[in-house]
C-alpha positions in Angstrom: 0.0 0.0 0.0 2.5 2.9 0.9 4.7 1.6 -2.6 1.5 2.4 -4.1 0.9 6.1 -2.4 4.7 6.9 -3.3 4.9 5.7 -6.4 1.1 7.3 -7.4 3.1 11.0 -7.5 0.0 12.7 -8.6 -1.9 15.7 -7.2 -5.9 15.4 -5.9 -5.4 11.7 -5.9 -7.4 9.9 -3.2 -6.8 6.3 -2.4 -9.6 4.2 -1.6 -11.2 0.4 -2.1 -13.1 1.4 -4.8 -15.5 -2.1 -5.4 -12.1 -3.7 -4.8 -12.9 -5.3 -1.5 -14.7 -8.8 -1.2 -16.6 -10.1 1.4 -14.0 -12.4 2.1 -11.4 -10.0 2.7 -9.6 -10.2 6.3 -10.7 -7.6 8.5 -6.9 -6.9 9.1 -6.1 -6.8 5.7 -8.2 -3.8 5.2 -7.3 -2.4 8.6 -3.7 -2.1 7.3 -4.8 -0.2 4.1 -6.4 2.5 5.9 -3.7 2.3 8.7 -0.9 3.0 6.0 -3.1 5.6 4.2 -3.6 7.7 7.5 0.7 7.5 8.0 0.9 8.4 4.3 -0.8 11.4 4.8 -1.1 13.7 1.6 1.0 15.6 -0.8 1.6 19.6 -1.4 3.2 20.2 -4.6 5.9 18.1 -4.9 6.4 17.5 -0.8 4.9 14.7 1.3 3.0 15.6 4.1 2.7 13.0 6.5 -0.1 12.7 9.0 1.9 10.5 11.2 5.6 11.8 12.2 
């Protein structure tokens, strides 16, 4: 998940599950995605803002 946020480089962009999550998908798993994504915090220009130091 946070390859994906660094990699993604792009302004506006919001990260979410989209239909992407089944009902067999481990609580945890999707725990960790929104976990990560709240660390990741957003981007300002070309700087990382984290949410989490």
């Amino acid at each position: 998940v946070l390859k994906c946020c660094e990699q993604s480089g792009r302004k506006n962009h919001i990260l979410n599950l989209n239909h992407g999550l089944l009902e067999r998908t481990p609580y945890e798993n999707v725990q960790h995605f929104v976990n990560v994504a709240k660390e990741f915090g957003r981007v300002e220009g070309n700087s990382l803002v984290r949410t989490i130091q």
